[in-house]
C-alpha positions in Angstrom: 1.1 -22.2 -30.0 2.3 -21.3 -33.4 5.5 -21.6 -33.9 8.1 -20.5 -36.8 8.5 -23.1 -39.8 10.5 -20.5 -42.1 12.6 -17.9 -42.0 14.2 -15.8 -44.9 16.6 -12.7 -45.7 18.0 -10.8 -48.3 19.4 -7.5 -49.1 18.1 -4.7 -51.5 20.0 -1.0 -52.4 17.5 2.0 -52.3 18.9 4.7 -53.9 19.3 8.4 -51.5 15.9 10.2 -52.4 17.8 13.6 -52.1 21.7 14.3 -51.9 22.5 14.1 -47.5 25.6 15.4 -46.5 26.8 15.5 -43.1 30.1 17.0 -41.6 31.1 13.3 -41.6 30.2 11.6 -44.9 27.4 11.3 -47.1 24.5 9.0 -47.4 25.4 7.1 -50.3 22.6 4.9 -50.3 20.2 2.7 -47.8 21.8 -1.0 -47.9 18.0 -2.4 -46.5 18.1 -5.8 -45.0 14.4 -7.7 -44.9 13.7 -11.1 -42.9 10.5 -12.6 -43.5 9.7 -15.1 -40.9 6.4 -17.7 -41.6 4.4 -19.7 -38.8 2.3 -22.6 -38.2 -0.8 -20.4 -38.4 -0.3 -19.1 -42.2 1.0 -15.8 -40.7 4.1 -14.0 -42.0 5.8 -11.2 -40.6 8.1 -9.1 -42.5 11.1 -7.5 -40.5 13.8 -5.2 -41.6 16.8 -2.9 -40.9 19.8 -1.2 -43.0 22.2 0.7 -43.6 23.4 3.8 -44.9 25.9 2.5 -47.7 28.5 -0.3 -46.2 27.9 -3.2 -43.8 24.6 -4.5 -45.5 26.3 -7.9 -46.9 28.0 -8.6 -43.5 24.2 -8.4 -41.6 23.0 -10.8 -44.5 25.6 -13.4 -43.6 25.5 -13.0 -40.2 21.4 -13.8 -40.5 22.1 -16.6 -43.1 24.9 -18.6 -41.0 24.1 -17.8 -37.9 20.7 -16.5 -36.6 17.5 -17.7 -39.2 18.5 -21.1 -38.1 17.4 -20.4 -34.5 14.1 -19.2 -35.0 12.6 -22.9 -36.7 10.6 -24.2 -34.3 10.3 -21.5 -31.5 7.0 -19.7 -30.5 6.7 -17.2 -32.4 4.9 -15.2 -29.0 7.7 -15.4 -27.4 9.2 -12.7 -28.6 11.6 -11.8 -25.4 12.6 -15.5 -25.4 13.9 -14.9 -29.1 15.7 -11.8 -28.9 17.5 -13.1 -25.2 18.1 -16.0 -27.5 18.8 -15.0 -30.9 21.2 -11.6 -29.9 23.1 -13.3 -26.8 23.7 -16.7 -29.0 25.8 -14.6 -30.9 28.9 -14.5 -28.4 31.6 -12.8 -29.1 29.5 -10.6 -31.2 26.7 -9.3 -29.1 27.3 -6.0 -28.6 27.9 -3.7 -31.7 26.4 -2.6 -34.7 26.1 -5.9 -37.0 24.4 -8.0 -34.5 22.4 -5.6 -33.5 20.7 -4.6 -37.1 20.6 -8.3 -37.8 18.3 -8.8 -34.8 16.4 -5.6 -35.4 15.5 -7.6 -38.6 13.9 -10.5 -36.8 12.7 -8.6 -34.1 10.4 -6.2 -36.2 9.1 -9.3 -37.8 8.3 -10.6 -35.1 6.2 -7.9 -34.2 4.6 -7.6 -37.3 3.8 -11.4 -36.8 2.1 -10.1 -33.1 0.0 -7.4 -34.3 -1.7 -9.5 -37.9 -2.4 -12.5 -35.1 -4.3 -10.0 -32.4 -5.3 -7.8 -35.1 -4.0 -4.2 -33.7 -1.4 -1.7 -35.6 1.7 -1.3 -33.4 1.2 2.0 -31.9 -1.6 0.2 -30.0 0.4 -2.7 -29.1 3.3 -0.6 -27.5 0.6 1.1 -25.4 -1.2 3.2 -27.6 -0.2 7.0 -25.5 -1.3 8.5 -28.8 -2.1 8.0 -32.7 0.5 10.8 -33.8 3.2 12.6 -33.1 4.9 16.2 -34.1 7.1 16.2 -37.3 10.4 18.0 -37.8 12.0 18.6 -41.1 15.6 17.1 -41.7 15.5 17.1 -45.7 16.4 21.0 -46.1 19.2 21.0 -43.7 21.9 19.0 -45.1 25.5 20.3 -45.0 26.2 21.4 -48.9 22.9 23.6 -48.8 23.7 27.5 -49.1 22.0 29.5 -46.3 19.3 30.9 -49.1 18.3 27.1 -49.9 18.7 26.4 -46.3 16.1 29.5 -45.1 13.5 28.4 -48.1 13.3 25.1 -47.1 12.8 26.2 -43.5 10.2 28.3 -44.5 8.5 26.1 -46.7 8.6 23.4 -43.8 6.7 26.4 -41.4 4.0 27.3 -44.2 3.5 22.6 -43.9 2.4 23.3 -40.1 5.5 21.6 -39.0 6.6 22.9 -35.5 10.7 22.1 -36.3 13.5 21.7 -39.0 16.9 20.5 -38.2 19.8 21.5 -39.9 23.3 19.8 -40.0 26.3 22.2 -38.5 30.2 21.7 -39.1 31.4 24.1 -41.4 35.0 25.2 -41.2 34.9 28.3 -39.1 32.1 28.6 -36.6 31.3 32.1 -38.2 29.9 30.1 -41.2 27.8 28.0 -39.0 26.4 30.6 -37.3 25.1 32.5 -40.0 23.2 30.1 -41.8 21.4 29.8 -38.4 21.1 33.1 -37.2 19.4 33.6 -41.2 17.4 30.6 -40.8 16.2 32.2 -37.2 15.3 35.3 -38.6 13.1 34.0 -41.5 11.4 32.0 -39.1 10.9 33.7 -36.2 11.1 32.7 -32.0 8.6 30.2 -32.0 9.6 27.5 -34.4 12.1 24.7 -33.2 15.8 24.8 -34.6 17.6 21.5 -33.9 21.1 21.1 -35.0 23.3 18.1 -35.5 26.8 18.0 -35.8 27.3 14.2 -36.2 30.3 13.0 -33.9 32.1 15.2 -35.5 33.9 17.4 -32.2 36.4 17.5 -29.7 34.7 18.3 -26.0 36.3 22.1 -26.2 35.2 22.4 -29.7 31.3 21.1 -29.0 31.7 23.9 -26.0 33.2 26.7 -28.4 30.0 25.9 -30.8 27.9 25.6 -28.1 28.4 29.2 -26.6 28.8 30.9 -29.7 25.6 29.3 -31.3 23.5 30.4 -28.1 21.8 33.2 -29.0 20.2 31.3 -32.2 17.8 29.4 -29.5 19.2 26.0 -30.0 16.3 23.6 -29.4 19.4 20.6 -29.3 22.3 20.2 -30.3 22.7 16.6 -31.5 25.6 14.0 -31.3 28.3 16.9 -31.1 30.8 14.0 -29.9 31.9 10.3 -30.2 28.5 8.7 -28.9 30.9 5.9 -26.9 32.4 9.1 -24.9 29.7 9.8 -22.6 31.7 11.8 -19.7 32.5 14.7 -22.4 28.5 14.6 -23.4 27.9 14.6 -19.5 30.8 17.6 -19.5 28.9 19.6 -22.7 25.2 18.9 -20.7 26.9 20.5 -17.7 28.3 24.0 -19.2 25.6 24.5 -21.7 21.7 25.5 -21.4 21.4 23.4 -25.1 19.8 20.4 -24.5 22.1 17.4 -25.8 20.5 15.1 -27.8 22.5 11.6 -28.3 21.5 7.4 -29.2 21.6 6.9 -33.2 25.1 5.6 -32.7 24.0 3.9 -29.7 23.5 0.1 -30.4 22.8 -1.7 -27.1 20.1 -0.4 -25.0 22.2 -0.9 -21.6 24.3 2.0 -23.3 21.6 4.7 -22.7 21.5 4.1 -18.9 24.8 5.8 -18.2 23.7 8.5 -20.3 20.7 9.5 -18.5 22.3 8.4 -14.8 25.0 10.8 -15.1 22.5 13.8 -16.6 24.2 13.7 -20.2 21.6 13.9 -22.5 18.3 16.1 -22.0 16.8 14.1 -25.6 17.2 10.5 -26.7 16.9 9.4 -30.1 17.2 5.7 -30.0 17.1 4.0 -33.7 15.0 0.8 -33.5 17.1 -1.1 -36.1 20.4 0.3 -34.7 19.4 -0.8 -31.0 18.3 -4.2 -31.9 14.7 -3.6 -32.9 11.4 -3.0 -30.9 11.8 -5.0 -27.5 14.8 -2.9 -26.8 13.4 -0.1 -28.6 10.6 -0.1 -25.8 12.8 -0.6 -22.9 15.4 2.6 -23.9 11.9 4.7 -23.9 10.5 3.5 -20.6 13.7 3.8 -18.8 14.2 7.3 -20.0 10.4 7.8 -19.0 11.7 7.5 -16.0 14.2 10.4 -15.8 11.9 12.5 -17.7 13.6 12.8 -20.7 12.0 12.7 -24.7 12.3 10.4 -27.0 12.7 11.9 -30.4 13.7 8.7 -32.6 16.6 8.9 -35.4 15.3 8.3 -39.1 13.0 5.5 -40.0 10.3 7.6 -40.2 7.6 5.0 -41.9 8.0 2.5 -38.2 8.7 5.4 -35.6 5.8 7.3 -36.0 4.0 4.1 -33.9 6.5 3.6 -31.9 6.7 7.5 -30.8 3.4 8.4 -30.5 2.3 5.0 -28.8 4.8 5.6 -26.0 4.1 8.1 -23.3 7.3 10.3 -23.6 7.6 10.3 -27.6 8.0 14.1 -28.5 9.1 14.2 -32.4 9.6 11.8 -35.5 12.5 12.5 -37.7 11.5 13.2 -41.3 13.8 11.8 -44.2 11.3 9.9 -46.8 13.5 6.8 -47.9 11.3 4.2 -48.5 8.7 6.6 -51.4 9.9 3.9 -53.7 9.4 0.5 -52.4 6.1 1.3 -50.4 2.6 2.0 -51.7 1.8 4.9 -49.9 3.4 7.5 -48.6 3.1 8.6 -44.3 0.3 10.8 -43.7 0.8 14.3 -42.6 -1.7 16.5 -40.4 -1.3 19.9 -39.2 2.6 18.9 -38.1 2.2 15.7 -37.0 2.9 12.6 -38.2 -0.1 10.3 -38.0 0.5 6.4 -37.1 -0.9 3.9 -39.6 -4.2 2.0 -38.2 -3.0 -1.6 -40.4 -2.2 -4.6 -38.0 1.2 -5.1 -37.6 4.3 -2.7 -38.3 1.3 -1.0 -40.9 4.2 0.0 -43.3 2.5 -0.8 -47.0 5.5 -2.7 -49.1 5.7 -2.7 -52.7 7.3 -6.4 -53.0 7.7 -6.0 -56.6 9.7 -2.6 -56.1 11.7 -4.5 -53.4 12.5 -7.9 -55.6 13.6 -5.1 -58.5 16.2 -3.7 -56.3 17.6 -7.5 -54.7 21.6 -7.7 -54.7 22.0 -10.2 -52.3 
């Protein structure tokens, strides 16, 4: 048995690597929390999770006075046994989005931990379906881009090989919104997947309104149009519209996604493995919606959900924003539109730990 001797966190502020804007906010910056957690057998894992601007200080403290303390002295192979322990210790906390990115932390530690002991890079360890995975483009779709910017960086992402872009929807009259679609269509042509997002951002008759008037574009989803906690109008929206609704980065307990695959209201889910608690939930989100027959297209993160999607038997796209260009040593390799998982033991993400301890604020 090895067990934990040490566990550490702090907090680092990558700047955006492009401007992101949303019909919500913008993405200020990625507030990245990292745990490293050390064993009896001279192994250390290196975890993390973040943020996109606020919230990243609260996580630290929550991991400093609370959770780190656990983990000295458990098996580190245990990895179940830590997360039931770790998340539901917590209490009054346990479901919402601080506990849940603290665990995430720990949890992808852990795994790293799992896959430098047995040697074997993570797609493999979460059942190796596949070593890649199709790419869509999210980087040219952002809210402030014209519709010219906005049809060059669709094409651009076509000439790459990559089979989808998705571009961010909201505008003030729906007119505007379907424009830059319908010119984004044309360039393209039939065959390439358009995915739009409109980021909580609607009312129920308002997602409908968008819905039917963006039809004719050929919609591959239309992504978190409502409040994620409001599942009966996402059930309503899945009902009246052929779109496939696509719905979990705001999701942060994986019991959540149940009702939304029981009651029909999602036809994609794109469950975040740092917003859901990290990989052990991670996996069981996938498998259950496995069983409905229903995608998993993960939300951001690209540099850890290229294993986890294309290990899995129902992971269908990876998301990609680059974030971490500046604190890794290598970039994600790209092949003919796909996304190809790295063959390094562990979580295989290549840190630049003198990058990282440059950008420490807490």
């Amino acid at each position: 048995m090895a067990t934990i001797t040490s566990a550490r966190a702090y907090l680092i502020d990558i700047p955006v690597e492009t401007p992101r804007t949303d019909a919500v906010q913008a993405f200020l910056k990625q507030e990245t929390i990292f745990v490293h957690i050390s064993t009896s057998d001279g192994i250390e894992g290196v975890g993390y999770s973040y943020t996109i601007g606020t919230g990243g200080t609260a996580i630290l403290a929550l991991l400093r006075d609370y959770l780190l303390e656990k983990l000295v002295g458990m098996d580190s192979d245990r990895i179940e046994q830590i997360w039931q322990t770790v998340y539901y210790g917590t209490r009054a906390t346990t479901t919402g989005a601080i506990t849940s990115l603290a665990v995430a932390a720990i949890d992808t530690a852990l795994w790293d931990i799992k896959g430098k002991r047995t040697n074997m890079p993570l797609w493999k360890m979460v059942g190796g379906a596949s070593d890649r995975v199709p790419l869509y483009d999210t980087e040219g779709g952002w809210l402030h881009i014209d519709t010219d910017e906005l049809v060059r960086g669709a094409i651009e992402s076509q000439k790459k090989g990559w089979p989808g872009v998705k571009l961010k929807i909201g505008k003030p009259n729906i007119s505007e919104d379907f424009e830059r679609l319908s010119a984004v269509r044309q360039a393209v042509g039939p065959s390439m997947h358009i995915m739009v997002d409109a980021n909580q951002s609607m009312t129920l008759a308002q997602a409908r309104q968008r819905a039917e008037a963006l039809q004719s574009v050929g919609l591959y989803w239309l992504e978190e149009p409502m409040p994620a906690d409001d599942v009966a109008a996402h059930r309503a929206l899945a009902q009246s519209t052929a779109i496939p609704i696509a719905v979990g980065e705001s999701i942060y307990s994986a019991a959540q996604f149940q009702q939304y695959l029981h009651q029909e209201a999602a036809g994609v889910i794109q469950v975040d493995v740092a917003r859901v608690g990290g990989i052990t939930p991670w996996l069981k989100v996938a498998h259950l919606a496995e069983t409905y027959n229903v995608v998993v297209c993960p939300h951001f993160l690209m540099e850890i959900h290229v294993s986890l999607a294309a290990g899995i038997a129902n992971g269908h796209y990876v998301e990609h924003i680059p974030q971490l260009t500046g604190v890794t040593t290598e970039r994600m390799t790209i092949d003919n539109g796909s996304a190809i998982a790295p063959s390094a033991p562990g979580l295989g993400i290549p840190w630049d730990f003198e990058a990282i301890e440059r950008l420490v604020v807490a």
